[in-house]
N, C-alpha and C positions, 0 to 999 in steps of 0.2 A: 470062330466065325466061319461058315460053311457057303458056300460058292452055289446058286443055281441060276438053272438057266432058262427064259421065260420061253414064250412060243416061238419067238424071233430067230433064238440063237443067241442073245442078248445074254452076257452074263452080269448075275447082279450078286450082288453081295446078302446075304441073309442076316437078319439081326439074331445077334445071340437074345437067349432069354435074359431077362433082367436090362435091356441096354437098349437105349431110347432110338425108334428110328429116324434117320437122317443125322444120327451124331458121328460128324469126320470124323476122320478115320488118324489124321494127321493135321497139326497146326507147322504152318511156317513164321519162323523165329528170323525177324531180320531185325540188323543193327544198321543203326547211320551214323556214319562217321564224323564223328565232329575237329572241327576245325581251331586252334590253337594259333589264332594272330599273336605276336609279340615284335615289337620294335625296342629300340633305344631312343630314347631323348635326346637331341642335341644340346651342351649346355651355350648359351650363346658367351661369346668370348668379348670383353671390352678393351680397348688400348686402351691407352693410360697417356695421357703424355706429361709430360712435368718439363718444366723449363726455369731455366733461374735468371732471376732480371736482376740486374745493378742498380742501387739503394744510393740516389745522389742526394748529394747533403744541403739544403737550404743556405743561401746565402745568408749570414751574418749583417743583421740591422746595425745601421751607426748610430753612437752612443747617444741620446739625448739630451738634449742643450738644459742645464740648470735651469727652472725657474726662476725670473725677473722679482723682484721683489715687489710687493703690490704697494699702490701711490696711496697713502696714507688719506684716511676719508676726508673732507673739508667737514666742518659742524655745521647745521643748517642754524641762519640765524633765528632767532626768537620771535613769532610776531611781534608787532608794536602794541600796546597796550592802547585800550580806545580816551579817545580825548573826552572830557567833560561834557561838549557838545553832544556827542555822538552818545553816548551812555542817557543822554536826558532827552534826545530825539526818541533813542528806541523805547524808555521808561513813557514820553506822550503818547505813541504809537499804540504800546498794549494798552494802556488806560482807556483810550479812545474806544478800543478792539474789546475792552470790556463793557464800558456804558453800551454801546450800540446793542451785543447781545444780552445784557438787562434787559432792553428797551423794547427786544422786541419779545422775549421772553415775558416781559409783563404786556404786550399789548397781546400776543397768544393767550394769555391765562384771560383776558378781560374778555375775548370775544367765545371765550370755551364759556366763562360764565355769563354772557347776556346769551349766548345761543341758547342755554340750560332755560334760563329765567323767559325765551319768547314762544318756546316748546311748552310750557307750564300756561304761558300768557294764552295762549290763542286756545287751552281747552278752556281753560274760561269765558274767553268770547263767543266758543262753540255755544256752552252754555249757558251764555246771556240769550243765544238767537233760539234758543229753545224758550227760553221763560218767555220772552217779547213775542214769540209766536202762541205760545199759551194765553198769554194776554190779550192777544187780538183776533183768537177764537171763543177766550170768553164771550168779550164785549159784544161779539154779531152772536152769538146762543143765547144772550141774557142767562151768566152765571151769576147768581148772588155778591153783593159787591163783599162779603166778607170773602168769600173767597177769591175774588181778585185781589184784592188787598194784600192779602197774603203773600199773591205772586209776585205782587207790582215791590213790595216790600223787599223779596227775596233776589230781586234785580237790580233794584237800587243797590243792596248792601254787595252785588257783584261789582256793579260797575265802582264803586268807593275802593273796592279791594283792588281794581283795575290803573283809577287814578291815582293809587298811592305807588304805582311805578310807571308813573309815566304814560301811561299809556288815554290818549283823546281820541275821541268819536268823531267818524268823521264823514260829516254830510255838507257833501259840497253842491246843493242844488242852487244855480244861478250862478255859480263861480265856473271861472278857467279851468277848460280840462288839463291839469299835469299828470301826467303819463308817470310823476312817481310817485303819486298816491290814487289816480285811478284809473283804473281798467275800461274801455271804452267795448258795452255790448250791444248797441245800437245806435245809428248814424240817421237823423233826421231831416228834412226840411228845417230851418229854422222858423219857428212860432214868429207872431207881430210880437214888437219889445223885447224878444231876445235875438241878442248878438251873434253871430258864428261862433263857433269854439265854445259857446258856453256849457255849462251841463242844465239840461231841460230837466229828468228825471233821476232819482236813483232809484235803483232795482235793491241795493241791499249794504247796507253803510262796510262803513270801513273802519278801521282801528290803526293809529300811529306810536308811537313810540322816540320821541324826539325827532329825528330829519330822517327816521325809517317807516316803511307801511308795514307794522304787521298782516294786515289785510287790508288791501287795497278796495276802496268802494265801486263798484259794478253801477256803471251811470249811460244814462243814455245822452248824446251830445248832438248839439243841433248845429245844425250846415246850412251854408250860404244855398239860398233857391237856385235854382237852374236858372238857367238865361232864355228869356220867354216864358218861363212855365207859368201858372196858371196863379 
């Protein structure tokens, strides 16, 4: 590398051929010193203590007193066996204890079968008030009397099938209103020659069955006049 000097006085350094310019000329190489900590552990130290205690010895329980011998059981005595009375009270008691539930065991079974047989009854008296209404639609059309005949025939042989269990029609016009055979649907003046309480009209009979109403008659009932009235 060859030394010149510019106008100044300035000396510069000339690059050799082959060798790039501005490349230093010199690198500086610095080391840092590194640092090496090392300590010791302390180990940590434990006492110890130990001590010896005296082992004292439980006192000695006194000897236990023999068991008493046990008082011999007493026997319970025997009931007493029952007297002849009392054996033939409690044989009337069930007896009694039995008739009672026959008694009502058969009066449940009687009222299961008339309730059956008044359920049966009363569609038939449905079907009586239909033929007796057929009937007295004839007679106002003027239907041929053969054809009535027929109907009138077909309600008779209802109501015979009706009376063969008891059961009676019942048209109480001119008699006492009883409230257990009819139903009161109109309250009137009373007519001249009828009484208070009596029944003036029926609206629609009724059917019994010994001291029962299967259907009560629908009646109209005539009442004492007003006081002043007219």
């Amino acid at each position: 590398m060859s030394v010149v000097s510019d106008s100044r006085g300035r000396k510069k350094d000339a690059a050799q051929p082959g060798e790039p310019a501005g490349h230093p000329s010199a690198t500086d190489e610095g080391t840092a010193p590194s640092r090496v900590a090392s300590g010791a552990e302390a180990e940590p130290t434990q006492d110890v203590a130990s001590g010896a205690g005296e082992a004292t010895a439980p006192p000695q329980a006194a000897p236990a007193a023999p068991p008493e011998p046990a008082a011999a059981a007493k026997p319970t005595p025997a009931p007493a066996a029952p007297t002849a009375a009392e054996l033939q009270d409690r044989w009337l008691r069930a007896e009694a204890d039995l008739r009672n539930l026959r008694r009502r065991a058969a009066l449940e079974r009687e009222e299961a079968r008339r309730s059956a047989e008044d359920g049966v009854l009363l569609e038939l008296i449905s079907m009586l008030d239909d033929l007796d209404r057929a009937l007295e639609s004839a007679r106002e059309s003027g239907a041929p009397d053969s054809w009535t005949a027929g109907v009138r025939l077909t309600a008779d042989r209802v109501r015979e099938r009706l009376s063969r269990y008891g059961v009676a029609t019942l048209d109480p016009k001119g008699a006492p209103f009883d409230p257990r055979f009819h139903e009161a649907l109109l309250e009137i003046d009373a007519p001249e020659g009828v009484s208070p309480g009596a029944v003036v009209q029926v609206a629609h009979l009724g059917y019994a069955r010994g001291e029962r109403a299967l259907r009560p008659a629908r009646v109209v009932v005539a009442r004492a006049p007003a006081a002043g009235g007219a």
